[in-house]
C-alpha positions in Angstrom: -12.0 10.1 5.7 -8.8 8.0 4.6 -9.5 6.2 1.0 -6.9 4.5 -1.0 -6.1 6.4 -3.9 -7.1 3.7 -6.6 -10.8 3.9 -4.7 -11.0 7.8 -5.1 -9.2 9.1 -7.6 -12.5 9.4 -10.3 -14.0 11.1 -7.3 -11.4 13.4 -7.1 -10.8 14.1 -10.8 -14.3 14.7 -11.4 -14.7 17.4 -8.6 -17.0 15.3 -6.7 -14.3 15.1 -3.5 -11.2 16.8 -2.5 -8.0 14.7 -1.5 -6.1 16.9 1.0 -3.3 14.9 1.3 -2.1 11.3 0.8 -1.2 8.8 3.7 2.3 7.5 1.4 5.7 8.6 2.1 5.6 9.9 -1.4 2.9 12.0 -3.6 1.4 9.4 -5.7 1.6 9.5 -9.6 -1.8 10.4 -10.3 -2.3 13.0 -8.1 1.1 14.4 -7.9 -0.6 18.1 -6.6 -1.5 16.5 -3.6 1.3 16.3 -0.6 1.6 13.8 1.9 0.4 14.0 5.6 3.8 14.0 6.1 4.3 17.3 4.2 1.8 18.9 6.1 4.0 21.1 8.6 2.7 19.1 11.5 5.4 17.6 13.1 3.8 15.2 15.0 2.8 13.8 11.5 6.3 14.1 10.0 6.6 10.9 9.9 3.1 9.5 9.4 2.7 6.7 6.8 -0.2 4.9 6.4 -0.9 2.8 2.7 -3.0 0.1 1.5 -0.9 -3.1 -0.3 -2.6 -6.5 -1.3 -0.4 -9.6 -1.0 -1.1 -13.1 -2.0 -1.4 -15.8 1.2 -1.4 -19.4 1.4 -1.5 -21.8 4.3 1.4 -21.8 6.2 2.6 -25.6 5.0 2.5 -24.1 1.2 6.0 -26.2 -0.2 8.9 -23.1 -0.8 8.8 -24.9 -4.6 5.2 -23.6 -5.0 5.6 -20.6 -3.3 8.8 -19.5 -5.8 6.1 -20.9 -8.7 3.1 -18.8 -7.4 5.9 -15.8 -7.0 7.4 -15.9 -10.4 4.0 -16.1 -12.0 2.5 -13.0 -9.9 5.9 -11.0 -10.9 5.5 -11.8 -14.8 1.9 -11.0 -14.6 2.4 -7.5 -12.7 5.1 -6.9 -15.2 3.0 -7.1 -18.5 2.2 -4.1 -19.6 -1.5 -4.4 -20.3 -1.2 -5.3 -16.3 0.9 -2.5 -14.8 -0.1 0.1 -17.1 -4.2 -0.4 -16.1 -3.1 -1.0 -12.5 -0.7 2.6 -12.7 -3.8 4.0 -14.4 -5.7 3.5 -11.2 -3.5 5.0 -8.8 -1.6 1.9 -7.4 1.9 1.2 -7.3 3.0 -2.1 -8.4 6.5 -3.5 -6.6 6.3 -7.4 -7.1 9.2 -8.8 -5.6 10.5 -12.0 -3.5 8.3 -14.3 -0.9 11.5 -13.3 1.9 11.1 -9.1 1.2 7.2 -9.4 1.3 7.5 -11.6 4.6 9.6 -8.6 5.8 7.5 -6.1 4.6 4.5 -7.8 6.3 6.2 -8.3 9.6 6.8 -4.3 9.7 3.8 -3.5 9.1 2.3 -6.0 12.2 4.6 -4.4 14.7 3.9 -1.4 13.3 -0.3 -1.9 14.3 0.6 -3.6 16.9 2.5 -0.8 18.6 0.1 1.7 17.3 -3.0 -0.6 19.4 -0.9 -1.0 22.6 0.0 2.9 22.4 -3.5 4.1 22.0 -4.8 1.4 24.6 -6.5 -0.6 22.3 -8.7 -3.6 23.4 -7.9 -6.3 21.4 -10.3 -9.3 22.0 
């Protein structure tokens, strides 16, 4: 069963579930014990990656002057410490960062499905 770390790691602290391995490039900082698929010894998997993000959306006319405004305000927020400090707590990894790098980082990730679905045959209705 894949489960993002934030999701399972009172599970796993508390003995009620084992976490084999996590589906990030790196170990994650709450469970630093645990290696990645990647560090498994299976090379087919060398170079698995597979994480769960949350980005913020908006319709696609949203003005670039409210989109920097939303930006900036999301990047002070993550960077409070109350904020990043709770969120770290959890297991997650806050990065923050520009509207252009999370476009990019959004696009990889849709060619990355996408090439998984057409590899594995995928019907996609």
């Amino acid at each position: 069963m894949f489960d993002t770390v934030v999701a399972s790691c009172s599970a796993i602290s508390d003995g009620r579930a084992k976490a084999i391995a996590v589906t990030s490039i790196a170990r994650s900082h709450v469970l630093p014990n645990v290696p990645t698929v990647a560090e498994s010894g299976v090379d087919s998997l060398r170079s698995f990656e597979s994480s769960g993000w949350f980005g913020l959306y908006g319709p696609a006319n949203v003005s670039p002057a409210l989109t920097t405004k939303l930006n900036l305000a999301v990047n002070k927020v993550i960077a409070l410490p109350a904020v990043n400090d709770t969120l770290r707590e959890a297991g997650a990894t806050l990065l923050g960062g520009s509207p252009q790098a999370f476009a990019q980082h959004n696009a990889a990730e849709v060619a990355r499905g996408s090439a998984l679905i057409r590899r594995l045959g995928v019907p996609v209705d």
